[in-house]
MARTI-185924 format. One record per residue: residue number from 1; residue in one letter; x, y, z of N, C-alpha, C, O in turn. Coordinates in pm, whole numbers, plus 50000, padded with zeros to 5 digits. Example, Ala and Ser with C-alpha at 12.3 -4.5 7.8 and 13.67 -1.06 7.14 Angstrom:
 seq type   n.x   n.y   n.z  ca.x  ca.y  ca.z   c.x   c.y   c.z   o.x   o.y   o.z
   1    A 51319 49431 50780 51230 49550 50780 51320 49670 50780 51424 49668 50846
   2    S 51285 49775 50708 51367 49894 50714 51290 50003 50787 51341 50114 50804
END
This chain:
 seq type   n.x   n.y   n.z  ca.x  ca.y  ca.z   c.x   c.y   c.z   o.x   o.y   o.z
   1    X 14281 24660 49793 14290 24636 49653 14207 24741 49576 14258 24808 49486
   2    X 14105 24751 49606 14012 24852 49570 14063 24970 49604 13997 25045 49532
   3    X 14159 25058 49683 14194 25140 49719 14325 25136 49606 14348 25234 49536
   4    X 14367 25072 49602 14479 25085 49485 14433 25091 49403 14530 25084 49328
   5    X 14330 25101 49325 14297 25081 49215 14248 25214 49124 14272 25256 49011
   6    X 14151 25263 49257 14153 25394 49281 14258 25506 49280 14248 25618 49231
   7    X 14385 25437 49361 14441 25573 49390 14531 25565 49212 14589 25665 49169
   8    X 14528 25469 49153 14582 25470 49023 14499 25531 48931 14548 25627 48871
   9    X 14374 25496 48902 14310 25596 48852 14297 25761 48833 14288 25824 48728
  10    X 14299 25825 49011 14320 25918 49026 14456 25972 48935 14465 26076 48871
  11    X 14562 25863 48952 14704 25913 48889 14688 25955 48740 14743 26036 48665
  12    X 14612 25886 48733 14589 25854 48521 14503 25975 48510 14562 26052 48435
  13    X 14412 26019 48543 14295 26143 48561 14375 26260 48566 14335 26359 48504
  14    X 14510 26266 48644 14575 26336 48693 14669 26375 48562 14684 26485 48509
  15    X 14729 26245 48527 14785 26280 48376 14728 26336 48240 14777 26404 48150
  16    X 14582 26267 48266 14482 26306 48139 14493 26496 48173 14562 26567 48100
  17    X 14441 26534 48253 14458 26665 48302 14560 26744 48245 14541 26833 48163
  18    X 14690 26702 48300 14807 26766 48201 14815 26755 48048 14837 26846 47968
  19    X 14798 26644 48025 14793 26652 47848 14686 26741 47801 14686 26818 47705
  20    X 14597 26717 47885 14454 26811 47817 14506 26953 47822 14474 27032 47733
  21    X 14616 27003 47961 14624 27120 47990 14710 27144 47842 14658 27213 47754
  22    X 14842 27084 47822 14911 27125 47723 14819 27101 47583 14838 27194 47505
  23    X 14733 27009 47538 14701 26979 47415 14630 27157 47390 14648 27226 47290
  24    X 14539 27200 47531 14470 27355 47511 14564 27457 47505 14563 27557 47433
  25    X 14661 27413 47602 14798 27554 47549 14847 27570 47370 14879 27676 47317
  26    X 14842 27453 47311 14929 27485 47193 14807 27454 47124 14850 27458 47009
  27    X 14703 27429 47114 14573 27513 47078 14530 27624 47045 14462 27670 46953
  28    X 14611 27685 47192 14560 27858 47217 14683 27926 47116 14677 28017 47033
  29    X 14771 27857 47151 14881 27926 47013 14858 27914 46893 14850 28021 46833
  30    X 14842 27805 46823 14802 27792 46730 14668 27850 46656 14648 27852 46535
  31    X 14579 27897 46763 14452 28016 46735 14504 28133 46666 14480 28164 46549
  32    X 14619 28230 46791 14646 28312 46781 14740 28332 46623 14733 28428 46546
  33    X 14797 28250 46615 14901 28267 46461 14804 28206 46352 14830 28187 46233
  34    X 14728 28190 46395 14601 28150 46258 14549 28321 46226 14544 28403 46135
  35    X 14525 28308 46327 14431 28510 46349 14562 28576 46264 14560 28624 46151
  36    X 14653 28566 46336 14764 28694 46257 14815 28677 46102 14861 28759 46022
  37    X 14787 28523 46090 14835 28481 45971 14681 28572 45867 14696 28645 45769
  38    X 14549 28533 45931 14471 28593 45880 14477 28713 45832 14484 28726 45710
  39    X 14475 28833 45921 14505 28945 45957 14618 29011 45813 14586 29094 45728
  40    X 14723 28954 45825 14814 29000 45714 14801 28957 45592 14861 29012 45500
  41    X 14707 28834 45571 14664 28799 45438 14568 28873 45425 14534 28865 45307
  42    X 14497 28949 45486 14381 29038 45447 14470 29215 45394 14438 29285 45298
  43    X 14556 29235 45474 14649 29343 45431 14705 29306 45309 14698 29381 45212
  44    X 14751 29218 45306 14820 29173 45167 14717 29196 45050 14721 29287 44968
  45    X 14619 29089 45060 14518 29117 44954 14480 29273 44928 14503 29331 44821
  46    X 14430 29321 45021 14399 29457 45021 14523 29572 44928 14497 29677 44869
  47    X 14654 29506 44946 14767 29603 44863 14784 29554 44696 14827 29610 44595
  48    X 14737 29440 44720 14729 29369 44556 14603 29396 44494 14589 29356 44378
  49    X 14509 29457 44551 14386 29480 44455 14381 29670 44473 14295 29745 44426
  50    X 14483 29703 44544 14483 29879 44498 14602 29836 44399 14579 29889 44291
  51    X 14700 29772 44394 14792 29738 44240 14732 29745 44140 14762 29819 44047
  52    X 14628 29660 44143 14582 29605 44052 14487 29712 43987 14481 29718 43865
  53    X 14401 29809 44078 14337 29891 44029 14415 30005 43990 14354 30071 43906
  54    X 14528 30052 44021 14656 30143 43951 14699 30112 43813 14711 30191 43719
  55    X 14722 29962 43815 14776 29911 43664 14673 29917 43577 14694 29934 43457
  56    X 14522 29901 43639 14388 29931 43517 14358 30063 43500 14306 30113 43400
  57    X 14397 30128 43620 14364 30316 43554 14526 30354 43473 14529 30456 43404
  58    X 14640 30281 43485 14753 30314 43409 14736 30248 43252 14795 30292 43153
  59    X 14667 30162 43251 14661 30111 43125 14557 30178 43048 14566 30188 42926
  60    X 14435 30236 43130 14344 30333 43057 14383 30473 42986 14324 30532 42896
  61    X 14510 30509 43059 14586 30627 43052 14651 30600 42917 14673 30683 42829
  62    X 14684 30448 42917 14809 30469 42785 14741 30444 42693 14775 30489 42583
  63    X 14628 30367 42702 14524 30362 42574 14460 30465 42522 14418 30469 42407
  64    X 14451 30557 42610 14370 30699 42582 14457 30765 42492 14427 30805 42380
  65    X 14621 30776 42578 14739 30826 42471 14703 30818 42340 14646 30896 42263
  66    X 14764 30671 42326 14797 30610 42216 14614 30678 42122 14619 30792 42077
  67    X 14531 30630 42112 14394 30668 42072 14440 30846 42051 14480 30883 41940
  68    X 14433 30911 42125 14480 31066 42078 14589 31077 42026 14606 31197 42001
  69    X 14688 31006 41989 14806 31003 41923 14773 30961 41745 14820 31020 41648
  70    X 14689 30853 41745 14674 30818 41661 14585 30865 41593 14580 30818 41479
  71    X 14489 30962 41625 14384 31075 41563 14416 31198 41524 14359 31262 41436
  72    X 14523 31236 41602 14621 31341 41553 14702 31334 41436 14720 31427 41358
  73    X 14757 31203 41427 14806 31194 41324 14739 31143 41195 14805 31169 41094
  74    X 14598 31065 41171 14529 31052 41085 14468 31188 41071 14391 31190 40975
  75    X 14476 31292 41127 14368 31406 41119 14475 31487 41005 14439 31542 40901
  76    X 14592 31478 41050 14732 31566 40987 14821 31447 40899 14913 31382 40948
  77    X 14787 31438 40802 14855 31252 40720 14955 31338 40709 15050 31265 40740
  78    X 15013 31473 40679 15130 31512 40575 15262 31495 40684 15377 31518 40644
  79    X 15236 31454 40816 15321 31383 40918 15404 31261 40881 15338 31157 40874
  80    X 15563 31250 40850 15588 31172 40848 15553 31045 40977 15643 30988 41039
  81    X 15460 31029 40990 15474 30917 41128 15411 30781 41120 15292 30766 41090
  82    X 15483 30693 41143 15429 30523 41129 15440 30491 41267 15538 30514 41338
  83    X 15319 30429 41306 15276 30363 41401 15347 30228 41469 15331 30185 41583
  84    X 15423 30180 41370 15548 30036 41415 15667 30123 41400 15763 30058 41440
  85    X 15706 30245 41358 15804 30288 41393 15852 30334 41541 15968 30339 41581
  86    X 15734 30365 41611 15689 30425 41716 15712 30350 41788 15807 30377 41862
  87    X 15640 30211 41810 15643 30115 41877 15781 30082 41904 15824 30086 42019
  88    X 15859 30046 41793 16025 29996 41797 16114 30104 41880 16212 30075 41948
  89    X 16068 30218 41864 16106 30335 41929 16084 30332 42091 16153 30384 42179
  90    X 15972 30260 42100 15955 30254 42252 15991 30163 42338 16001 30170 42461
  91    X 16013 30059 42254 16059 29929 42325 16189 29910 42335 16239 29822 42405
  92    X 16261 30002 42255 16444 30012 42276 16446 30090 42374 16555 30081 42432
  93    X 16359 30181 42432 16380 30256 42581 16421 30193 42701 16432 30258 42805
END
């Protein structure tokens, strides 16, 4: 009786074993696609904050324009040129 009882145990120990083996296999997968998922969200970020620093040196560029555009032409008034004409002009492009 005691020997059966045992050798059932062993069986159950035996099963715990396998589940443990698979619960650590898809563990170990689930590590690895965490890491890669990591990995490319760090590339990603990294391409959205050189965007982002392109669109702030492109917007410094057009402000600078516009600022020397608009000193040129207050410096020289006998220019026919309006500043919302300009604008309407650019936005039909």
């Amino acid at each position: 009786m005691i020997l059966q009882k045992l050798t059932g145990m062993e069986s159950e120990l035996s099963l715990d074993k396998t589940d443990l083996s698979q619960v650590k296999s898809q563990l170990d997968e689930n590590t690895l696609l965490t890491r890669a998922i990591h990995a490319r969200q760090e590339k990603s970020d990294a391409k959205i904050e050189l965007l982002s620093m392109d669109l702030n040196k492109l917007h410094g560029s057009v402000n600078a324009l516009k600022r020397e555009i608009e000193f040129k032409f207050k410096k020289n008034p006998k220019t026919n040129w309006n500043p919302i004409d300009f604008q309407m002009e650019t936005k039909k492009r």
